[in-house]
Structures are given as C-alpha cells and as structure tokens.
C-alpha positions, 0 to 999 in steps of 0.5 A: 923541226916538227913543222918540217916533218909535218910538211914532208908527210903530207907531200909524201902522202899526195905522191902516194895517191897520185902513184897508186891512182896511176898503178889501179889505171894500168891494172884496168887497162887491157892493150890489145894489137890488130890482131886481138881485135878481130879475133875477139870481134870487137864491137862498140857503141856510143852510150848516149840518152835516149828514150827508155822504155819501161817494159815487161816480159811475157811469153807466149805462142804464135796462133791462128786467127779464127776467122780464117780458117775454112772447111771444104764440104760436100752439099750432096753425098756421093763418093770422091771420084777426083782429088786435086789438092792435098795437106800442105798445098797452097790453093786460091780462092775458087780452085776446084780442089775434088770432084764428088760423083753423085749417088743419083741414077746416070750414065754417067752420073752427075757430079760436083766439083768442090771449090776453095772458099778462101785462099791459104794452105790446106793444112789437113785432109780427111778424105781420099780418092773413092771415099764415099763422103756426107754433106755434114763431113769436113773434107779439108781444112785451109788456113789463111796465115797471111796473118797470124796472132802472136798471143801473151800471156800477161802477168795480171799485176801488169795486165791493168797497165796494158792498154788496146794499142800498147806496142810490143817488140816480139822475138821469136827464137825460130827466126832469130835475133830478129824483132817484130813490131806490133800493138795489142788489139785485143784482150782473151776472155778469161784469166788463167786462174793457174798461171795467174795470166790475161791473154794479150792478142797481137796481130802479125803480117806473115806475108812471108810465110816464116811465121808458123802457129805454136812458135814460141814467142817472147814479148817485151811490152812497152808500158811507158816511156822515160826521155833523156835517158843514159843507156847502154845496150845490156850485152855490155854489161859483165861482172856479178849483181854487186860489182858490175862493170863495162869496158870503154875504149880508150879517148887516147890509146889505139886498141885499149880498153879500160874496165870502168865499174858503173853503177846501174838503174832499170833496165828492159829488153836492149837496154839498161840505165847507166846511173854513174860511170859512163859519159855520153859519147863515150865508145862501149864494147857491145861484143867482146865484153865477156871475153875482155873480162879474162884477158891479161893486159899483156895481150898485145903490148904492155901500157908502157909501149902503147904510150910510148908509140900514142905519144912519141916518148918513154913512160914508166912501166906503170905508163907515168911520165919520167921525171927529169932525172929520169928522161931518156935519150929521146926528146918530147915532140911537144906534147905537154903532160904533167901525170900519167892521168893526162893520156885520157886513160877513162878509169884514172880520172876517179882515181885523180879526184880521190887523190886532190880529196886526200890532199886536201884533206892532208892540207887542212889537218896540218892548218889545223895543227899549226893553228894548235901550235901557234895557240901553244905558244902564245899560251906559253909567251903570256 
C-alpha cells in the first residue's frame, strides 16, 4: 500500500513539471499578427561565431592636418586694388585670389597679383578691398581638407596596448550611424596630466567634404581580437544588468517571439558575447526588441490559435497537446507530438530538462526507499 502511494507521487510530480514547463513556455512567448510586425519593425539576425574584437572607447575631435594649411601674403607693400576670393570659396592652386598696387611711383603704378599656393577652402580673410597691406601681414588663410585627422583622447592605462597601425572604427554623430575605417599613424607629443590622456592621430580622407574640424568624434580602438565567437548585435539585448534577456523567433510558429534569458561576456561597440542561451543560427530580434518587452502575449492571436493554425489541430490553452479524452472533432493530419515542447517553442526546452532532472531524482529516492524497506523486512524475517 505504502509502495503505491510512493508511486503515484512520483508520477504526480513528473506531470507537474511537465505542466509547469509548458505553462512558463506560453507566458514567454509573444504571438503577433502581420500587422504587429511592421508596425513594430521587426527586424532580426542570425547569431552566429565570429570574430571579437576587444575594444576600448575614447572620444575626441575632428582637426586639421597642419601641414595643409597655407597663408596668402604680399612680398611688396601696397594696397589691395582687386579682391577675387573670399571666406568659404574653394580656389586651385595658382588662381590669382587679389591684386596688390605697388606704392612706387607710376602712371599707372605697378602691381602684383596674389596666387593661391595650394588648393582648398579659404577659411579666413584679413584683408578688404582698398586696404593698405605689409609683406609680414597674412592676407588669407586655405585650408586643404582633403584630408583631416580624427584625434583620440586615449586613456593611458590602454594607451601601452596601442600601437602604430591599430585600427579604429570612428563615429561621429554629425553624420549619423555611419562608421569610418581608419589605422593610427601617430601618437601627440604629450600626455594630458588632467584628463590622464595620450593623444592618437588618425588620419581620414574627407574627399567629400562632410567632415568639418571640431566634429566630435567617437572611437572604438581595436586592441586584439578573439575567433569563434558567439556574438550578437548588442541592440538585441534588454532587461536590467541582473537579468538580461533577448527575444528569439520561433523555429515553428509564424510571427512568435520567445523571451530567452542569456547569460553574457565582453562586449564592444557591435557586439556582445553570448555565453549561455542562444545557439548558432538561431533568428534574434535586432530591432524591436524594447518595444516586445511590453507587449502582451495576446497582441495578435493567443498560443493556443497560433498552434492550432502552424499544426492543423487543437491544443490546450496553454498550447499542450489533448489528451485522448480530450480530442476534439478534428483529426491529426499526421503530425506526431508527444508534449507541448515539441512545437520548437526555444524557451521550453530548459524547461523539459529540469523536468527529466526532477524525474530522476523522484525516480532514485523511491529505489532508495524500496531499497530501505526490503532491508526492513528482511531484518524482520531474520
């Protein structure tokens, strides 16, 4: 009799796991419709290995390179008797940009025109039409920003692990989510004793003009890199430091999301490292993600319709099979499940093991206690 009651505990308990197992999957899945998806943008990426960078962040300012930047002057005195050029126009190499009149005696007197020495944009005037001018005064100033230099302000403790050639992906917010490629060539002189700072000079084309000195810039360094890496884009990742999670799209379901809780590693400016709870290939929402962390799992059609539809008969409300007593009208177009786990529901699969654990461990307390009985009887026989 005591053996009985032992057995159907056991039994008891292995169906409770299985029925909480499935109830925890239906409260992590979100089932939207068509409709849902765009509105939300919907957008998501295979998590696969790749190569990780290691990087460190530092931020700051787009500069001239000084060595291309160039002065108008006069080699006699005189005044300016014609201005060509002014702040912000873009001259050649060799265009004559004003006209300086002599002070010498002569009908008229004799002049001198001014011609660019480089090409660029002037990008200041310090003389105007009239104005009586001195060989040591600057006229104008050009600046050729073809190329610029994009200057880091390192943090020393990384600074040692920089070398000439290190690459660099810089943003800067002026020109949006966009990202430029480019290698250290240079280190600044000194070290900021305030900020505790090395400078790192990269040197950009800006043959396109959009890049203008004093942009902020943001860099993200590269120090070393790591193969076979699972990773993820890091705008997939939501929920606070202790509890992170993702959203997976579902192997099965068409429109479903599951909340998958990961466990994560380094990360860098793209990326992060997935240590536990994604599998390579699986679909991670990428955009979205924030916005599926407040929407109710009946935006759209409940698990129960959405397996119902993906598998041509009714479920439970909590989306696991019916039982034989249970079976509606409708027959099985001859898919064969056993649990609720088999529809490919990602979160449920944890869920299956701890419940197989607990069985298990149901199973060898009751050999343990039959073990101890039948040593009590035979205690008692002797």
């Amino acid at each position: 009799m005591k053996l009985n009651k032992i057995l159907s505990f056991v039994a008891l308990l292995s169906i409770t796991n299985v029925h909480a197992a499935e109830e925890t999957s239906g409260k992590n899945i979100i089932i939207l419709d068509d409709a849902a998806v765009k509105n939300l943008r919907i957008q998501t990426e295979e998590a696969e290995e790749r190569d990780f960078e290691s990087t460190v962040f530092a931020i700051g300012r787009i500069e001239e390179i000084p060595s291309r930047r160039s002065v108008l002057s006069s080699r006699i005195a005189g005044r300016i008797s014609a201005l060509n050029t002014f702040e912000g126009d873009v001259v050649e190499a060799g265009d004559v940009l004003a006209t300086v009149e002599s002070r010498q005696l002569g009908d008229p007197p004799p002049s001198v025109e001014l011609k660019a020495p480089q090409g660029g944009l002037v990008v200041a005037s310090h003389v105007r039409l009239g104005q009586p001018v001195e060989p040591s005064a600057e006229l104008l100033d050009i600046s050729d920003r073809l190329k610029l230099w994009a200057v880091a302000k390192i943090p020393e403790q990384e600074a040692a692990q920089t070398k000439i050639g290190t690459r660099a992906r810089i943003h800067i917010p002026a020109l949006g989510d966009e990202l430029i490629e480019a290698t250290l060539t240079r280190f600044g002189v000194e070290a900021d004793r305030q900020s505790g700072t090395v400078e790192g000079i990269f040197e950009l084309d800006n043959t396109n003009g959009k890049l203008r000195p004093g942009m902020r810039a943001e860099f993200s360094i590269v120090l070393k890199t790591k193969p076979f890496v699972l990773s993820i884009p890091r705008s997939a990742i939501q929920g606070d430091p202790a509890s992170r999670v993702i959203f997976v799209k579902d192997f099965d379901l068409p429109n479903a999301f599951v909340r998958v809780p990961v466990v994560l590693g380094e990360e860098n400016d793209q990326y992060i490292e997935v240590i536990r709870g994604v599998f390579p290939g699986d679909e991670v929402v990428i955009q979205g993600s924030y916005v599926l962390s407040f929407v109710g799992g009946g935006s759209g059609m409940s698990l129960k319709e959405a397996l119902d539809a993906a598998h041509g008969h009714e479920h439970a409300e909590d989306g696991s099979e019916l039982g034989e007593g249970e079976e509606s009208t409708e027959h099985d177009d001859g898919h064969d499940h056993e649990g609720a786990n088999e529809h490919g529901s990602h979160s449920s699969l944890p869920l299956m093991i701890y419940a197989g654990v607990m069985t298990l461990i149901s199973l060898i307390t009751l050999q343990m206690l039959m073990k101890r009985r039948q040593e009590e009887s035979e205690a008692e026989d002797a």
